[in-house]
Each structure stands twice: as structure tokens, then as C-alpha cells.
PAKE-801341 format. One record per residue (C-alpha): z, x, y. Coordinates in steps of 0.2 Angstrom, whole numbers, plus 2048, in hexadecimal, padded with zeros to 3 digits. Example, Ala and Ser with C-alpha at 12.3 -4.5 7.8 and 13.67 -1.06 7.14 Angstrom:
82783E7EA
8248447FB
END
This chain:
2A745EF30
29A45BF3D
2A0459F51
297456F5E
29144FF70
28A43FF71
285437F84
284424F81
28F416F8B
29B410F7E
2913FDF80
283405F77
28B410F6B
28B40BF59
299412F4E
2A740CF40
2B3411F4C
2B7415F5F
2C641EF64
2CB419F74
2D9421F7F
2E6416F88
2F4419F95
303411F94
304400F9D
3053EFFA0
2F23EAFA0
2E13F0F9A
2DB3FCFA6
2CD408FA9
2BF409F97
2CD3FFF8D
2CA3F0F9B
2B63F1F99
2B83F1F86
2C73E2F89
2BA3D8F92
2AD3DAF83
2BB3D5F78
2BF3C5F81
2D13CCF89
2D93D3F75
2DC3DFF7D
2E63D6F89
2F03CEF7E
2F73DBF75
2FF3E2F85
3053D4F89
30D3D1F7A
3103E4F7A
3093E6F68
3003F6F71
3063FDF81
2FD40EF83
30C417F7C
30B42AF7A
30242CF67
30341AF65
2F5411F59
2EB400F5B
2DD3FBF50
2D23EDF54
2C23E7F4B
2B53E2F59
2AC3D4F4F
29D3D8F55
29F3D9F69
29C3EAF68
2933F6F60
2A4400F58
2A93F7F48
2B93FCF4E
2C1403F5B
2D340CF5C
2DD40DF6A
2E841DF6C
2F741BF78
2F742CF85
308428F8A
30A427F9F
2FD42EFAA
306438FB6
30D440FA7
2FD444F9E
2FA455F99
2EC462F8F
2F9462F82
2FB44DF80
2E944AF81
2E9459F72
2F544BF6A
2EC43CF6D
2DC443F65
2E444AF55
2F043BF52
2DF430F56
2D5439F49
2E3438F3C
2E5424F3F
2D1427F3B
2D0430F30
2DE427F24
2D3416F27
2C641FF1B
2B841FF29
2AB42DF24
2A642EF35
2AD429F49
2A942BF5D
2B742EF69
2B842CF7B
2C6436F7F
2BB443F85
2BA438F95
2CD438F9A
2D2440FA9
2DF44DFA7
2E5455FB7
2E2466FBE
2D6466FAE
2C646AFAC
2BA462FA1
2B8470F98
2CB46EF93
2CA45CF8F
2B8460F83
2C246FF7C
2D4465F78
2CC454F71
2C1461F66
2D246AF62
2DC45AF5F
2CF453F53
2CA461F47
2DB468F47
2E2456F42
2D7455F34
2DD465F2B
2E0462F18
2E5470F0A
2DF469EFC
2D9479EF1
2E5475EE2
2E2465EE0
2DA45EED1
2DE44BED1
2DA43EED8
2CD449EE4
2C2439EE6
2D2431EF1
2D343EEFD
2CB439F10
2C2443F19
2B8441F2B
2A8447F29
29F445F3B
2AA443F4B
2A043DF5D
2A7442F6E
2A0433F78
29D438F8A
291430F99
28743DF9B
283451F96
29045EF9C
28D473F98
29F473F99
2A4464F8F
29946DF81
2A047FF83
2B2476F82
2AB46EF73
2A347CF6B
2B3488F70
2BD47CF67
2B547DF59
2B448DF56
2C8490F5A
2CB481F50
2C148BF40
2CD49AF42
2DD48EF42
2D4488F31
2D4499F2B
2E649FF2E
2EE48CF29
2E1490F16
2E84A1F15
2FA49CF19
2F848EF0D
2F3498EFD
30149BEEF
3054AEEF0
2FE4B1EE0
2EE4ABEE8
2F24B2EFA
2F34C5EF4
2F44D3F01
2E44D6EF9
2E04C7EFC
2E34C7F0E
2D84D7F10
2C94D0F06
2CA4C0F14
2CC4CDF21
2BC4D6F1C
2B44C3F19
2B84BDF2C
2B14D0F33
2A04CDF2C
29D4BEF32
2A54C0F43
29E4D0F46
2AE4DBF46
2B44EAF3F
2BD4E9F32
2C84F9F27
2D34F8F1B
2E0505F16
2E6505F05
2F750DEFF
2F0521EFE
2EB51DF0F
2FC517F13
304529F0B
2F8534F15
2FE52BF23
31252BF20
310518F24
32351BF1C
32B508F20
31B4FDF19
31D507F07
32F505F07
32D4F2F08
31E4F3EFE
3274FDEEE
32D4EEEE7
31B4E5EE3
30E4E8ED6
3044E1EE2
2FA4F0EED
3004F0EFF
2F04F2F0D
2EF4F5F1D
2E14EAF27
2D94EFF38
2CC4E4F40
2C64E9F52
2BB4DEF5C
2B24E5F6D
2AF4D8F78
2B34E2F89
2AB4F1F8E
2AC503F86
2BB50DF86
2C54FFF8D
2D64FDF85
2D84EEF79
2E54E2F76
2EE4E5F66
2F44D7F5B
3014DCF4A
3034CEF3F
3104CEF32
3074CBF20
3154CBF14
30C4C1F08
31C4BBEFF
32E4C1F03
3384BEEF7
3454C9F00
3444D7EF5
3564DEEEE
35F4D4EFB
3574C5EF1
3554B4EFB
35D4A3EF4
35449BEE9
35248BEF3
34248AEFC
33A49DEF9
32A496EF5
32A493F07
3294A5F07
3154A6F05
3164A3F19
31C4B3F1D
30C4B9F1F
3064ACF2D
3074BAF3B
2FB4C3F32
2F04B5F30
2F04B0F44
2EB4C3F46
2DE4C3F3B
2D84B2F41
2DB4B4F55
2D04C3F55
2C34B8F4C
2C44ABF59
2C14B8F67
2B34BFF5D
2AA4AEF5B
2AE4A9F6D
2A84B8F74
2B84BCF7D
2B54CCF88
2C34D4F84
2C64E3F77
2D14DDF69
2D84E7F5C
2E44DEF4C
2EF4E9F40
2F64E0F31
3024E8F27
2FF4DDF16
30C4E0F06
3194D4EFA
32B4DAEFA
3314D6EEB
3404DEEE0
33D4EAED3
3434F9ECC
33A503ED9
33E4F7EE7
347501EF7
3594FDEF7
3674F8F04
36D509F0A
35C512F0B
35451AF15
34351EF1A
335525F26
32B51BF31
31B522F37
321523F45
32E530F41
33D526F41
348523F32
34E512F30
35D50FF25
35A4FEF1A
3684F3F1C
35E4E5F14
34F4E3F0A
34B4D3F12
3484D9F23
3384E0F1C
32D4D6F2A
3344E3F38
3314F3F2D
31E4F0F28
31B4EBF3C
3244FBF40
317506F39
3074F9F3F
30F4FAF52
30D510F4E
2FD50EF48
2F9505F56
2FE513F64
2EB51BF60
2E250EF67
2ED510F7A
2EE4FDF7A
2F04F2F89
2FB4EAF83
3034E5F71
3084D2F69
30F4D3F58
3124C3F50
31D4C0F40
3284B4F36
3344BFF39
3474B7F3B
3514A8F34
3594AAF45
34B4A4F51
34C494F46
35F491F4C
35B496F5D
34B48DF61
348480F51
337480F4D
32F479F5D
32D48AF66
32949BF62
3344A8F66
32E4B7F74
3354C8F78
32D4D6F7F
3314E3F8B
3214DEF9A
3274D0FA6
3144CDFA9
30D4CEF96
31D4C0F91
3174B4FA0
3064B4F9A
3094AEF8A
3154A4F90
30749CF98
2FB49DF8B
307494F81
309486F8D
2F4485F8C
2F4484F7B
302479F75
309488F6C
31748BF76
32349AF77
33649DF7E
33C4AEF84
34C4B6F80
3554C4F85
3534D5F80
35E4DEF89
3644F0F85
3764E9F80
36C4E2F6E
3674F2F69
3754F8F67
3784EFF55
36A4F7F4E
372507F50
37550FF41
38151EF3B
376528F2D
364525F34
35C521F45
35C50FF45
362500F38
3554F2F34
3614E4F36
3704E2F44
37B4D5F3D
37A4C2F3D
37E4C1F50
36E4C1F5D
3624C3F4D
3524BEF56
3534CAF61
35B4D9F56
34D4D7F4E
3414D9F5D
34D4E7F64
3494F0F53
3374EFF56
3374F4F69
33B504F63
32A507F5B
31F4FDF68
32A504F77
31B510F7F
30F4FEF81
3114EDF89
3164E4F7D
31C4D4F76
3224CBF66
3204BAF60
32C4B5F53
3224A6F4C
32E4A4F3C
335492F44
32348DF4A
318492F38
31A483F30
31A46EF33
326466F28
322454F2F
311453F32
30E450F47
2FD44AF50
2F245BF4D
2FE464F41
2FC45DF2F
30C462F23
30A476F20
306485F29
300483F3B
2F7492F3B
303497F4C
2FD4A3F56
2EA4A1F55
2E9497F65
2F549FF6C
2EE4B0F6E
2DC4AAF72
2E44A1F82
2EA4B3F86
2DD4BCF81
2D14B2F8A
2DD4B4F99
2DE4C9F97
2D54CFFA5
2CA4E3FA5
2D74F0FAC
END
């Protein structure tokens, strides 16, 4: 799909369709009351017989007839003004696109580039509508082989402005490029598990590097041994499937500086191991590799957008899956770290292959650490799936993603993780338990973790609410949302040299 920049009054512009962006009211006003007056007051009319009133993601098509040069133009409701935000006009241009898109138009122009947002920049606005579009138009459609001559696409999107800006195209461009990277992780999180191997994950990994000039290593399993990585091959056991380790390191800040490190959870399906899951929905359970997928793609993004910042993303890929060689409730075992981990349940596999990444991590003395993972049920009951859940043990590392979150749209709620949690992970035979009961399981979970990224800042995303849109909403088609991406490039882009 081809976006771009295109500095023409609307009067003049020739196109099959214009979006145009309208706040809510009682009259035509601003662009929409230039294009009314072309139109011989329709526009008008239809609010005052509230048939459109400017509501928030609200849709309006109208055929111009020939008093202008747009065949059509569609009118997208921004909801009220003082209320307007990055994140609505983010909306607006995905749920426009959509409406678009579904009319079977090839090609279209947009004007929501001109909107005013306050306390934004232009760069914002560019990078948003660029966001909102692309994102928007996201469709998996690997598998299927009917009826491929029905599916719509958008082949050529125009961002109408007055005049040339530098930073309306480097918000354009940015967008773009951070938009490819959601692509990517939503693709990887989307493939069946027997496409989506932990092979597969690695050979994607090493794909992504070469193009985006990043290091890229991959362990495999002897590695794994020589290293006594002793948590990831317990969970691993169970699978035919060869476990690997990924490590991509991107320098973008200066030599010697300490990176940020970002451990992604790729279990590419969980199937709970012994302690099987219900039946009912497991094949939801190729997801469970969607923090590993933001890792690989966030670092990619920062990579392409030249972020100066040192990045550094571990990914722990394996199945768990039950077998006759599978670890069992009541084991125990040796993390890398030293610390023996008694295995109440095999499905609480996502916290042991992350205890040995956040170990592995320690050699590169990072400034700080984000882990991200499908990790609890929990967080779905606590926060439903409209935020991600964060805990972490540096005040100033959680606020910063709180605000990167706010930036981004992808937004995060902290919960406690106080001492007292701890204390159900407390085992009798080894040093620590990988589950702590039913009660608090968010953030038992996180407790577990802390004891193997406690040396760092650090914080953890539990994105097991957040991976997937069931509905459909303006940007986020039905399926993985590729969470996380943006996310950790607004806080990268944010990370300042120490």
C-alpha cells in the first residue's frame, strides 16, 4: 500500500473519495462548511435533521454530483472538540479508512491531517492519521483460498494538506515504519502453531536483522545445556518442536552505553502442558507468543526509525506440550540463575522461560528491563481487555510507560506488588514455587519474576487481556493487535543517554 503527502486545496483535488473529519455540532463548520457551500447546504441538512451530527466515529457518505472534484466525500464524526485527543483522531482515521476501504475504493485522500489537536504537534497529527489508516486496513488473509477476488483492499492513500511540512512527512514516514512493525507481530501472532514454530519465530527474527541492520543470534538447545538455561528446557521437554533462544541487539546510542532490554514470552502454543487447558478455546492458545513478537518487532521499529537508543530483545521461544517426557506438577528444577523452582503447574510455563531470558540478560548491565507476556488469566478479570497490566519495582521506569502508553493508545494500569504477594510463592522443598494460588494471580506471577530481574529496573507488561480484539474496533481489525509494538517505541523514543 502506497501513502503519501499531497499539497493541493481540497477545491482542486481529484479523487473517488475524501475523508473529511467533523466535530460534533449543530451546523457545518470549519472545511465541512466550505465543502457544504459547494454542495448547496446537504450538508446542512443532514444536521439539522441530525442524520450526521459529528459524533465520535460516526460515518456519513455523500456523492458530490460533480460540484467537486472527490466522487465522494465521507464525513467522519471526531466527537466534541474540547475533548479531542491523539488517541480519537488515531480512531477517526482507522474507522474512516475502514468505511473506505469496505465501499471497494482502490484508492482515497484524507484531510484529517489538517485537524487541530491540542498541545500537538503536527508531527503527531501526520504520524496518528498515518497510524490510524494503515493499522485500520490490516487483513490476515494467508489461508484463504476462496473467494480471493472478494477481498478489498486500499491500495494508495493521500494525506491532503495546504502546503509542504518536514515534520508532517517525518510523522508520515515514522508512521509508516512503526505501523510495518505492528504488521509483522499481528502476521506472526496470526499464524496457526504448526506454521508459527519456535523455529519459525527465529528464522523471522534473523529475517527482520538483515533488513534492519541488527544483530541477530540464536541459541539452540546444546546452547541452552551449556548454559543451564534449567526453567526454558523444562518447559520445553514436552515438545518435538526444538526450543531457541533469540537475541537481537540494536546500537543506536553511543558505545558502551547500557541498553534497554525487552524479554518477550514466545510460547508458540501452550497447551498447558500436563496441567492440560480446557478444551474450549485452546486454539487461542497460538497467541501466547505475542510478547515475543512485540520484542522482536519493537526493536525493529527502533532500528528502522533510528532511535538513539541501545536496544537489546531476548526471546525465550519453545511449545509446552504434554508428553511422556513433559516436567510434571511436584518437579523441581534449576534456573540459570541458580535458584530451584518447585513446579506447581505446567501451565505457568510463560513465567519460567522468562526467568532464565531476565538471567541471560544480567551480561548486558541494562538500564533498564521490560518483559512482556501473555502471562495470567488473572489480568483478564482484573482489568478486561482494555488495558495492559504493569508492575515493576522503579517508580520512575512504571511512570514512563505509563505515559508512553497514554501516547500510543496502548494503555497500561499499575498494580501492587508489594512484599506481602511474595509470600505465596514461597515454597517448602525448593526456593520458590511457580504459581501462588488463585488469589492476587497477576501479580504472584510478577512477584515470581522479580526474583530473577531484581538487580535492574524493571518492569512487566502482562498483555494476556490486551493480545487479542474479539470485536473489531476503529484501528484494531478481529485478531492479534500486535500490543506492545508501539508501545515500547513511545518509551524508547523517550529513554534518554545516562
Amino acid at each position: 500500500m502506497k501513502i503519501y503527502i499531497k499539497a493541493e486545496v481540497f477545491e482542486k483535488h481529484k479523487t473517488g473519495g475524501l475523508v473529511v473529519g467533523s466535530f460534533e455540532s449543530k451546523k457545518a463548520e470549519g472545511l465541512v462548511k466550505v465543502i457544504d457551500k459547494r454542495l448547496n447546504g446537504l450538508i446542512s441538512k443532514l444536521f439539522k435533521d441530525k442524520d450526521f451530527e459529528g459524533k465520535l466515529k460516526q460515518t456519513r457518505l455523500i456523492y458530490t454530483q460533480g460540484k467537486l472534484p472527490a466522487e465522494r466525500v465521507l464525513l467522519i464524526g471526531l466527537g466534541k472538540e474540547k475533548e479531542f485527543t491523539i488517541e480519537k483522531l488515531r480512531q477517526a482515521s482507522g474507522g474512516s479508512s475502514r468505511a473506505v476501504k469496505d465501499l471497494g475504493l482502490k484508492k482515497f485522500s484524507t484531510t484529517l491531517a489538517q485537524v487541530k489537536v491540542k498541545n500537538a504537534s503536527v508531527y503527531d497529527i501526520s504520524k496518528a492519521v498515518t497510524e490510524g489508516a494503515i493499522l485500520s486496513l490490516y487483513d490476515f488473509t494467508s489461508y484463504r483460498t476462496e473467494k480471493r477476488e472478494e477481498i478489498k483492499r486500499v491500495d494508495e492513500i493521500a494525506l491532503l494538506i495546504e502546503k509542504e511540512n518536514r515534520e508532517i512527512k517525518k510523522g508520515l514516514d515514522d508512521g509508516i515504519k512503526i505501523s510495518e512493525a505492528v504488521y509483522l507481530a499481528r502476521d506472526m501472532i496470526n499464524h496457526p502453531a504448526n506454521t508459527a514454530t519456535p523455529t519459525y519465530l527465529s528464522e523471522q527474527a534473523k529475517r527482520i536483522a538483515r533488513k534492519s541492520g541488527i544483530k541477530c543470534k540464536i541459541l539452540n538447545k546444546a546452547d541452552m545445556e551449556r548454559l543451564k538455561m534449567g526453567a526454558l528446557l523444562a518447559v520445553a521437554r514436552g515438545s518435538d518442536e526444538p526450543p531457541k533462544f533469540i537475541i537481537m541487539e540494536y546500537n543506536g546510542g553511543k558505545k558502551g552505553e547500557p541498553p534497554v532490554l525487552i524479554a518477550g514470552k514466545g510460547l508458540t502454543f501452550d497447551s498447558g502442558g500436563i496441567s492440560l487447558k480446557p478444551s474450549e478455546k485452546m486454539e487461542e492458545m497460538k497467541h501466547d507468543m505475542a510478547g515475543g513478537a512485540a520484542a522482536i518487532c519493537a526493536i525493529k521499529a527502533a532500528a528502522d526509525l533510528k532511535l538513539p537508543v541501545n536496544v537489546v530483545s531476548l526471546i525465550p521461544a519453545t511449545e509446552n506440550m504434554p508428553s511422556g517426557k513433559a516436567d510434571k506438577p511436584g518437579d523441581v528444577v534449576k534456573a540459570m540463575s541458580g535458584k530451584t523452582i518447585e513446579v506447581i503447574s505446567t501451565d505457568a510455563e510463560g513465567r519460567m522461560i522468562l526467568a532464565d531470558a531476565l538471567t541471560y540478560g544480567e551480561r548486558y548491565k541494562p538500564k533498564a528491563v521490560i518483559d512482556l507476556a501473555t502471562l495470567t488469566g488473572a489480568v483478564i478479570i482484573a482489568l478486561g481487555h482494555h488495558a495492559t497490566g504493569l508492575l515493576g519495582n522503579d517508580k520512575d521506569l512504571i511512570e514512563a510507560i505509563k505515559k508512553a502508553g497514554e501516547k500510543s493508545g496502548e494503555r497500561v494500569w499499575e498494580l501492587p506488588l508489594w512484599e506481602e504477594y511474595e509470600e505465596q510463592n514461597k515454597s517448602d522443598i525448593a526456593d520458590v514455587k511457580n504459581v501462588g494460588g488463585r488469589p492476587a494471580g497477576t501479580i504472584t506471577a510478577a512477584a515470581f519474576l522479580k526474583k530473577f530481574a531484581g538487580k535492574f529496573k524493571w518492569a512487566h507488561l502482562d498483555i494476556a487481556g490486551t493480545v487479542w480484539e474479539y470485536n473489531g474496533k476503529p484501528y484494531v481489525p478481529k485478531g492479534a493487535v500486535g500490543v506492545g509494538v508501539r508501545l515500547l517505541v513511545e518509551y524508547l523514543k523517550s529513554v534518554k543517554e545516562s
